[in-house]
N, C-alpha and C positions, 0 to 999 in steps of 0.2 A: 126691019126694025132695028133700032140701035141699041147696041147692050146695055140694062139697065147695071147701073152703079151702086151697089151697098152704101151706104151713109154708116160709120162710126162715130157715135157721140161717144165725148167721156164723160168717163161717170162721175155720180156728184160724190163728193165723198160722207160719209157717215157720220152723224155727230157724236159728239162724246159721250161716252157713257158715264151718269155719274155715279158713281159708286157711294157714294154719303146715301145715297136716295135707297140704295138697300142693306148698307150697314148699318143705315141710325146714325152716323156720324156728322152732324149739321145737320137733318133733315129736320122736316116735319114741324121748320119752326123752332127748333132748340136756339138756346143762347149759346153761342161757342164760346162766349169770356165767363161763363159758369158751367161747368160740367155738370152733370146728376153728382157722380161719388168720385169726392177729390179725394186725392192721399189723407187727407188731415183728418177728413172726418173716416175714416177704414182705421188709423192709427188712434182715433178716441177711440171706437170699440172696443178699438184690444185691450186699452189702456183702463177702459172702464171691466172688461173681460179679467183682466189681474188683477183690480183691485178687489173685486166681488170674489174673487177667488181667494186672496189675504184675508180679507176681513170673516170669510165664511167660515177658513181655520179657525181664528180668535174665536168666533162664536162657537161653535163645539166645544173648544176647551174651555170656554167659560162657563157653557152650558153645565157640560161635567163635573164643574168646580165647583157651581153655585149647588150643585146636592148635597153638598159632604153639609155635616149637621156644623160646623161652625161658622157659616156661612152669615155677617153682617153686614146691610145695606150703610155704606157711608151717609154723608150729611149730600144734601144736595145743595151746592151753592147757587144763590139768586142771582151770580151774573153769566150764570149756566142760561135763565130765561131772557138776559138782554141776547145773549149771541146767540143763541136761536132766534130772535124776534129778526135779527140785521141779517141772520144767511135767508131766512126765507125771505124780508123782503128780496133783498138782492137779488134773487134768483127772479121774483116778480118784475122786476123793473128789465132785468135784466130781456124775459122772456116779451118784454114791452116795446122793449127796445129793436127786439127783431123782428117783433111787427112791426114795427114801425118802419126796420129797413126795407119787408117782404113789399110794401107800399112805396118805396122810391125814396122815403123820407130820411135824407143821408144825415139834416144836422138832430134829428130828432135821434138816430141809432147811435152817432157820437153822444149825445148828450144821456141818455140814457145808458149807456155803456161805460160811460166816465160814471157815473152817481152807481152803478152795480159795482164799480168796481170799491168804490170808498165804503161802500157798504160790508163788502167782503172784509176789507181791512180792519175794519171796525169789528167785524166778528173775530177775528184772532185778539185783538187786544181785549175784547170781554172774556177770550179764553184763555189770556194769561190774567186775569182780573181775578176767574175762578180757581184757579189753581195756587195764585197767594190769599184766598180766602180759605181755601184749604188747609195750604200752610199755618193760617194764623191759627188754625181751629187744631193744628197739631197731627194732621191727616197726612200720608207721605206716600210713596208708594209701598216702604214695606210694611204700614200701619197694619193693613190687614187684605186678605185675599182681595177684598170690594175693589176698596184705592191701588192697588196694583192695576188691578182688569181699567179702571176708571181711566189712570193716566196712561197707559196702555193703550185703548181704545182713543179716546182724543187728541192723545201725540203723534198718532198715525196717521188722524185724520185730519187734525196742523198741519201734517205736514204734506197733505195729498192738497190740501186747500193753497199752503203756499203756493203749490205749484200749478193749483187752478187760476191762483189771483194772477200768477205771472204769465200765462197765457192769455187771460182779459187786460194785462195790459198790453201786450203784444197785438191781440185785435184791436187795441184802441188806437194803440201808433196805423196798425192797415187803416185804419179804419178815416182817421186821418190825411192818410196819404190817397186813399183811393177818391177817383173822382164819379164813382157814381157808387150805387147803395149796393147793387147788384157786385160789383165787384167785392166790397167791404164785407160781406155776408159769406164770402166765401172764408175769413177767416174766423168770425163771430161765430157761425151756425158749429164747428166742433167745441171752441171754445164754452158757447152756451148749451153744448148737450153735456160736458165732462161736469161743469155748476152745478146744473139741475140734477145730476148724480150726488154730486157731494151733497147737493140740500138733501137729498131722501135719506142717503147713508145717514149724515147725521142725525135723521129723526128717528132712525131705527134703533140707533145708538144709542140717544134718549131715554126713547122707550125703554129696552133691554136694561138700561142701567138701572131706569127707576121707579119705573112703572110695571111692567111686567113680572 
């Protein structure tokens, strides 16, 4: 008999292994041009984390303040209710607006986005409206403990709002530039969570000043 011959095949080699498929990272259907938690919205947190910390100071010490027996509520001026009426719509429109991007609808989240923003604007100029209402009624900040805490409270939150407003304009240029909805919402979605902050805060404000 003749010696039989071993056959050596070579071997197939191994396919790759994907690592996304057990890190999470592209799997399962994610969008890769949107993460879950971008830098920007981790950096409103905090941003919303210190202002609630600021403002929660003020309240104690105005809590404090508001005991002592000569304690008088100032005048409430009536363009105190136009600028509430324009930050909460704004924040409406606003919140409309990102449905409307979560839906693909890119020129609906510009346009929407653009009308939150003028809205906003519109709310600082009725808050300098009420502050020379104030003035004309003779109210100042060292009129008396109230209008200190008063101007006090809404020149902090002027000025947390200017910086809100400049952030919605800032989404509004991405928002512009971006060619689909899903990109554009990447810089909207922090900017529209730090707003809907500022609306609450200032109705707490509200309240605190003048109703409570």
């Amino acid at each position: 008999m003749p010696p039989q011959t071993l056959e050596v095949r070579p071997r197939t080699p191994a396919p790759p292994i994907d690592i996304d498929r057990f890190s999470g990272g592209g799997g399962g259907g994610a969008d890769p041009m949107r993460p879950g938690t971008a830098p920007a919205s981790i950096a409103v947190w905090l941003l919303v984390a210190s202002v609630t910390i600021l403002f929660a100071a003020f309240t104690s010490t105005y809590l404090a303040r508001r005991a002592e027996s000569d304690w008088i509520v100032g005048p409430l001026p009536v363009a105190l209710y136009v600028s509430t009426t324009l930050l909460l719509l704004s924040s409406v429109v606003l919140e409309w607006a990102r449905r409307q991007g979560g839906r693909g609808r890119l020129e609906a989240l510009r346009w929407g986005l653009g009308v939150a923003t003028v809205l906003g604007a519109g709310f600082l100029a009725a808050q300098v409206a009420a502050w020379r209402q104030l003035a004309a009624l003779g109210v100042f900040l060292s009129t008396n403990p109230h209008s200190a805490f008063f101007y006090l409270f809404t020149g902090a939150h002027a000025l947390h709002v200017t910086g809100g407003l400049l952030g919605l304009l800032y989404a509004l240029t991405e928002a512009r530039r971006a060619p689909t909805a899903d990109l554009a919402l990447q810089t909207v979605d922090p900017a529209t969570t730090f707003w809907h902050f500022l609306g609450g805060l200032w109705v707490y404000l509200f309240l605190m000043l003048f109703v409570l």
